[in-house]
C-alpha positions in Angstrom: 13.1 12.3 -0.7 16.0 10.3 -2.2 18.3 12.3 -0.2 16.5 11.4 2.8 16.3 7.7 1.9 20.4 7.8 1.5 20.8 9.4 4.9 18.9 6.9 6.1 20.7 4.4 4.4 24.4 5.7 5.7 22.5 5.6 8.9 21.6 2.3 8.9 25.2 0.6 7.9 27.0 3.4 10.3 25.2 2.0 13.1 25.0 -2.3 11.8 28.7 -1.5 11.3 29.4 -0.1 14.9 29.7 -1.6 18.3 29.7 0.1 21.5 33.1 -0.5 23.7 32.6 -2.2 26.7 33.8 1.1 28.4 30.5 2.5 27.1 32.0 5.0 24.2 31.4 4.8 20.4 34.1 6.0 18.3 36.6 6.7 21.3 33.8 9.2 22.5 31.6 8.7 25.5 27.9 9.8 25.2 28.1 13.2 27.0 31.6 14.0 24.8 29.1 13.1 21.5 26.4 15.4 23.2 28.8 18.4 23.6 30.0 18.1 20.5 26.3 18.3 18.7 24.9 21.3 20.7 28.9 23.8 20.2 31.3 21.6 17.7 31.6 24.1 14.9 32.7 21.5 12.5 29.7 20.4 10.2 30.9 17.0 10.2 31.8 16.4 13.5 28.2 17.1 14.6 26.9 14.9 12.2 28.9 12.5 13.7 27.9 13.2 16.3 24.3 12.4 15.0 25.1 9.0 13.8 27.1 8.0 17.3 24.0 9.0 19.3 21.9 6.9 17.2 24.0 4.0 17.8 24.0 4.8 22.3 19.8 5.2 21.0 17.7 8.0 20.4 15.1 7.1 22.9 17.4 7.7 25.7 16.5 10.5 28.0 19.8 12.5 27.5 19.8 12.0 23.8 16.4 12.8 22.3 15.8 16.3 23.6 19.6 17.1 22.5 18.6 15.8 19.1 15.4 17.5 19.6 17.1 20.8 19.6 19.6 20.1 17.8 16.7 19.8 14.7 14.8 22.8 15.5 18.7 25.2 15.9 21.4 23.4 13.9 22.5 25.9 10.9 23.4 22.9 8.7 21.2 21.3 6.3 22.8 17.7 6.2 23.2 17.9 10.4 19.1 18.3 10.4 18.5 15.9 8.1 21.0 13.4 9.7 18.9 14.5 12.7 15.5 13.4 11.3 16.8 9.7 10.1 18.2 9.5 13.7 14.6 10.2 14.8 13.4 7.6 12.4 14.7 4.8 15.0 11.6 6.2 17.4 9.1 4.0 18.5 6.2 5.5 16.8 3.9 4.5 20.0 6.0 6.1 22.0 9.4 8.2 22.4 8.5 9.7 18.2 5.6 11.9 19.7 7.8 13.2 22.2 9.4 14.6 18.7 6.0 15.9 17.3 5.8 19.4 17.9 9.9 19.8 16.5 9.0 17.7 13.2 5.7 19.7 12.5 7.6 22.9 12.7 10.2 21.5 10.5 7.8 21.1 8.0 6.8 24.3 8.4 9.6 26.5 8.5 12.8 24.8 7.9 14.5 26.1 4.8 15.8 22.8 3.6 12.6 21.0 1.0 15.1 17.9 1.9 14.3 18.5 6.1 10.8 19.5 5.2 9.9 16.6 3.4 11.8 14.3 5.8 9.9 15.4 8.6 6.6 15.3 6.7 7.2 11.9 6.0 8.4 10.5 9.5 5.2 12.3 11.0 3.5 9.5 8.7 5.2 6.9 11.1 2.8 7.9 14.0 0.0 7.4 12.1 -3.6 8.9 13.4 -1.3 10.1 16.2 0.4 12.5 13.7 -3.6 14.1 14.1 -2.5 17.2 15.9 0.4 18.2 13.3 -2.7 18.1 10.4 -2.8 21.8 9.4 0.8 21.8 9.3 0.9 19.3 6.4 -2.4 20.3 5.1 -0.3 24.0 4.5 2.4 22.4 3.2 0.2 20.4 0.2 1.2 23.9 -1.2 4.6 23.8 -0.9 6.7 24.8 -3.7 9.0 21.5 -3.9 7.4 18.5 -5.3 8.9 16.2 -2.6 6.9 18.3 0.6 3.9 17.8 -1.1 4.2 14.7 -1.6 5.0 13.2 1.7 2.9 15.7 3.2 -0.1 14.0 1.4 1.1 10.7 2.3 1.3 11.2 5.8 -2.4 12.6 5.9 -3.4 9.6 4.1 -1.5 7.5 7.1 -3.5 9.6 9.8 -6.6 8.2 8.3 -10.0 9.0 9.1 -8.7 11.2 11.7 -8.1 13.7 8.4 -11.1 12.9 6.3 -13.3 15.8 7.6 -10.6 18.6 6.5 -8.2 16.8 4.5 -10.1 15.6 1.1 -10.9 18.7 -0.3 -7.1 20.2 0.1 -6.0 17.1 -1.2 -8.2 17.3 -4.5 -5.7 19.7 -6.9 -2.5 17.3 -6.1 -4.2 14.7 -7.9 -3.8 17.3 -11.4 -0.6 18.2 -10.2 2.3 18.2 -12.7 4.6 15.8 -10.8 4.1 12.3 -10.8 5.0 10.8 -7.1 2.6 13.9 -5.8 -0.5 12.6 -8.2 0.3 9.3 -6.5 0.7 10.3 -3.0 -2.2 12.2 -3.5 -4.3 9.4 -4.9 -2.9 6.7 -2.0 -4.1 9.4 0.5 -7.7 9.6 -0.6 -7.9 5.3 -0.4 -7.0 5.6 2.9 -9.6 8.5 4.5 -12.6 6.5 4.6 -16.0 6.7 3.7 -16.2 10.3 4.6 -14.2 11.0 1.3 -16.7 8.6 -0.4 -17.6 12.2 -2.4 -14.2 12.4 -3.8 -14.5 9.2 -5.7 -15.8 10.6 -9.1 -12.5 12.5 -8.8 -10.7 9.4 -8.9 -12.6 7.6 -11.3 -11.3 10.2 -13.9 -7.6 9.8 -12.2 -7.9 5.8 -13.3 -9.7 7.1 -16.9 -6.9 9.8 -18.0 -4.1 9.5 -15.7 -1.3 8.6 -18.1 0.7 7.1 -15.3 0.3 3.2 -14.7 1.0 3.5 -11.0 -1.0 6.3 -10.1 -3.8 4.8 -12.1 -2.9 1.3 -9.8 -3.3 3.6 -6.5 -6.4 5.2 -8.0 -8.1 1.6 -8.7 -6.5 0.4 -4.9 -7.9 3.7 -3.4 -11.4 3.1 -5.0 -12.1 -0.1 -3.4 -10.4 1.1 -0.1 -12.7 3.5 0.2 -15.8 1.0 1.4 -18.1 -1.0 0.0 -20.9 1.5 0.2 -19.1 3.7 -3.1 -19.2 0.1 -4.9 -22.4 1.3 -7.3 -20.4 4.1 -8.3 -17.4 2.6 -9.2 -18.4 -0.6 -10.8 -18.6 0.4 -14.2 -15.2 2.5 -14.3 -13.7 -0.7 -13.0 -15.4 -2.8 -15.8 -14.2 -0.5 -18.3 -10.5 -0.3 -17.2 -10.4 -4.2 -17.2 -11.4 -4.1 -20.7 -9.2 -1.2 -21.9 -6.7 -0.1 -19.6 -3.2 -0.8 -21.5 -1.4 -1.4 -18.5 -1.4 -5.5 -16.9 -0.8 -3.9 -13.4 -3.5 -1.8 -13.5 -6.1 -4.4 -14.8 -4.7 -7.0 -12.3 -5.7 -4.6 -9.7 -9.0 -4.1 -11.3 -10.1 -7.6 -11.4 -8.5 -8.1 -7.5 -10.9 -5.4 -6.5 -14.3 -7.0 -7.9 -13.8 -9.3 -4.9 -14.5 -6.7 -2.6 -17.5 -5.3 -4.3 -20.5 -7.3 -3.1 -23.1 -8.5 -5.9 -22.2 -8.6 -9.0 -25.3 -10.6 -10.7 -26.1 -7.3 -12.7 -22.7 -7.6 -14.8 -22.0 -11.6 -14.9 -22.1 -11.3 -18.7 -19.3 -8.4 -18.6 -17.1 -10.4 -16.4 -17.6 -13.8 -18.5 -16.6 -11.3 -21.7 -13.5 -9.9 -20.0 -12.5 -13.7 -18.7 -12.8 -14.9 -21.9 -10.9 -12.3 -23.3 -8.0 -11.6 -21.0 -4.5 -12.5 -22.1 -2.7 -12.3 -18.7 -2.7 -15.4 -16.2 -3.1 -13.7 -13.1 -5.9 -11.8 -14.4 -8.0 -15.0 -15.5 -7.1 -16.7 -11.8 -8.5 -13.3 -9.9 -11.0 -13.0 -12.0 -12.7 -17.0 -11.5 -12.2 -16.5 -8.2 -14.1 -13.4 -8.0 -17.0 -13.9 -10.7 -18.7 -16.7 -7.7 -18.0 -14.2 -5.1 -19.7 -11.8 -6.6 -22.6 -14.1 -7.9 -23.0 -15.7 -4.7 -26.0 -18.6 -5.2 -26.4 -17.1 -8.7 -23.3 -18.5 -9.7 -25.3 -22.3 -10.2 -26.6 -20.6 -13.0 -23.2 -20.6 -14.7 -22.1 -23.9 -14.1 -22.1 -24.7 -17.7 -20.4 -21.7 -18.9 -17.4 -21.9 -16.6 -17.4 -25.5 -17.1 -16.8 -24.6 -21.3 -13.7 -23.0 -19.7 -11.8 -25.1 -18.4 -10.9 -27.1 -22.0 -9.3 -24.3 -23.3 -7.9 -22.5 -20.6 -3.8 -22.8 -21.3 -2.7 -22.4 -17.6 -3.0 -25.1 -15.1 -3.5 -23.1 -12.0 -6.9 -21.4 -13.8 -8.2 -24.7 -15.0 -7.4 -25.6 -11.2 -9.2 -22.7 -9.8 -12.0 -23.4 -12.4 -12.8 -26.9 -11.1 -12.1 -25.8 -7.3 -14.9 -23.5 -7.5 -17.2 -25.9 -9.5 -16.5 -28.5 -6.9 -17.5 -26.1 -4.0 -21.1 -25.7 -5.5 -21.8 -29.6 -5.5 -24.6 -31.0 -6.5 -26.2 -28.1 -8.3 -23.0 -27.9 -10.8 -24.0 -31.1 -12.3 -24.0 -29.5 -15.9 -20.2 -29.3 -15.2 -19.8 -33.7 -15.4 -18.8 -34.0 -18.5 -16.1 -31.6 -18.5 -14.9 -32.5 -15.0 -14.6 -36.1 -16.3 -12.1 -35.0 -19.4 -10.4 -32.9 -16.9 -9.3 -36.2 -15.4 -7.1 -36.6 -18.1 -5.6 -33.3 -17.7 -1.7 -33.2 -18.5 -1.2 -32.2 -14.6 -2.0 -34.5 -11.5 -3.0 -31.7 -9.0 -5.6 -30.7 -11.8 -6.3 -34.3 -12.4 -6.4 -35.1 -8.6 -9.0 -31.8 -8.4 -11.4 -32.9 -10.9 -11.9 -36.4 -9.8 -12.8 -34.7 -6.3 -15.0 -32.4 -8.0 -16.8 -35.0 -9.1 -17.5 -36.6 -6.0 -18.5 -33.5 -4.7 -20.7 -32.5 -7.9 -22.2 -36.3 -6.8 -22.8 -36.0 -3.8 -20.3 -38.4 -2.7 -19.0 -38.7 0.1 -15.1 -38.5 -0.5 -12.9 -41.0 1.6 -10.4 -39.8 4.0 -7.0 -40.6 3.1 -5.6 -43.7 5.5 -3.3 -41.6 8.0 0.1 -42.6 8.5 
């Protein structure tokens, strides 16, 4: 895959780097000279030259992509194909790319290049569900023996969606043990991204974010978790609880405690989520986290008015003693346990915190605040 990336690259400053002559040639060439030269030229780089100059004339031209269309499927030469596939990259994917389809999926399936094979799996991922009638192909090459074809292959499932949820989840299931890293991780972002018809995959990934030893694939696996609809929320609930209190990694808990905003009521663990606010060394964690506790207390959250008041005095960070009084001033008048700490908050080192208590007073008041005179 970083081969493909560099080819893509070279690609992209060969072409930002280029003008086309007025008289309609690039590199002294005209388009049909560059099209001769990619279907006989016997010189390796000369055709991929070849590549590069028809990107810059435009793939999407009706000459250009069925040469380069062939070109993929016959060329002898490893770097000409792949050259070939980052040229095909410039597709629109509503469009000219499916045209390119049928060429791509067999690349994936029989080119003897793991670089072409995983470039191709990887571009089908730019069509998106439309990449549905390719699915077999890349569900056949989750076996592949290179690392990198199995990896974008999952990927791109995970892009076609729920298009692939009723065949792809349970071929997807043994990448998530697999020994390389960035295929536990595609596979992992693919399952997020199926649906709720993979909904009975989810205690597979509940043990990915429990033992996976790698903090991004344990990131995808909390991301994937949520993504996978509110229904699974029950179910996952306590893993996420228990990763926001012992997960070593700050990326993975910040995801954690982003999530619990998407998971509906939370009244039944308020006292887990005061415990892990309380205890929580990193900023961003603390601000997601008293956002999401009234969220996911919804009226309840009156009933800890006092609590999240006691906050606010010896919470370090401005922006979370902000947050803190923002969300007691959006309960009004039943947060008026809250007063007396939204009164010393008026002496807070910082005006916008300052500015937000004495407003969260009025609110807690019922008072009706003044507009400010408009200029």
């Amino acid at each position: 895959m970083r081969r493909h990336l560099l080819v893509v690259a070279i690609l992209s400053v060969a072409i930002s780097g280029l003008t086309r002559a007025q008289d309609d040639t690039v590199l002294g060439k005209s388009r049909n000279e560059w099209l001769q030269i990619l279907d006989s030229d016997p010189k390796t780089r000369m055709r991929k030259a070849s590549v590069i100059a028809l990107g810059i004339y435009g793939p999407h031209r009706k000459e250009v992509l069925p040469a380069l269309i062939r070109s993929l499927a016959n060329d002898k030469d490893e770097d000409v194909r792949l050259q070939i596939v980052a040229a095909l990259g410039q597709l629109s994917p509503k469009a000219e790319l499916r045209d390119a389809l049928p060429v791509l999926a067999d690349a994936v399936k029989d080119d003897k290049s793991a670089a072409v094979r995983a470039a191709s799996a990887a571009l089908l991922g730019n069509l998106g569900e439309n990449a549905r009638p390719a699915l077999m192909v890349l569900i056949a090459a989750l076996k592949d023996a290179e690392p990198a074809v199995r990896a974008a292959a999952a990927e791109t499932i995970g892009k076609i969606g729920e298009e692939a949820a009723k065949i792809g989840p349970s071929a997807l299931l043994p990448l998530l043990k697999d020994p390389e890293v960035s295929v536990r991780y595609a596979a992992t972002f693919a399952f997020g991204r199926l649906g709720p018809d993979a909904a009975l995959m989810i205690p597979d990934l509940i043990q990915v974010l429990e033992t996976e030893k790698n903090d991004d694939v344990r990131r995808e696996a909390a991301r994937s978790l949520v993504l996978m609809g509110g229904s699974a929320s029950r179910f996952v609930l306590p893993a996420v609880l228990k990763g926001l209190s012992s997960d070593p990694s700050i990326e993975v808990r910040r995801q954690l405690a982003q999530n619990l905003t998407k998971m509906g009521d939370l009244k039944g663990v308020s006292k887990e989520l005061f415990d892990a606010l309380k205890a929580e060394k990193d900023r961003t964690i603390r601000l997601y986290l008293v956002r999401a506790i009234p969220v996911g207390l919804g009226s309840a959250f009156k009933d800890s008015i006092k609590e999240y008041a006691e906050l606010i005095a010896g919470e370090p960070e401005a922006d979370v003693r902000l947050a803190i009084i923002l969300e007691i001033g959006a309960v009004g008048p039943p947060a008026k346990e809250a007063l007396d700490a939204l009164a010393i908050a008026q002496n807070d080192v910082v005006l916008q915190v300052r500015e937000a208590a004495k407003n969260a007073m009025l609110d807690v008041k019922g008072i009706t605040r003044k507009e400010p005179p408009k200029k």
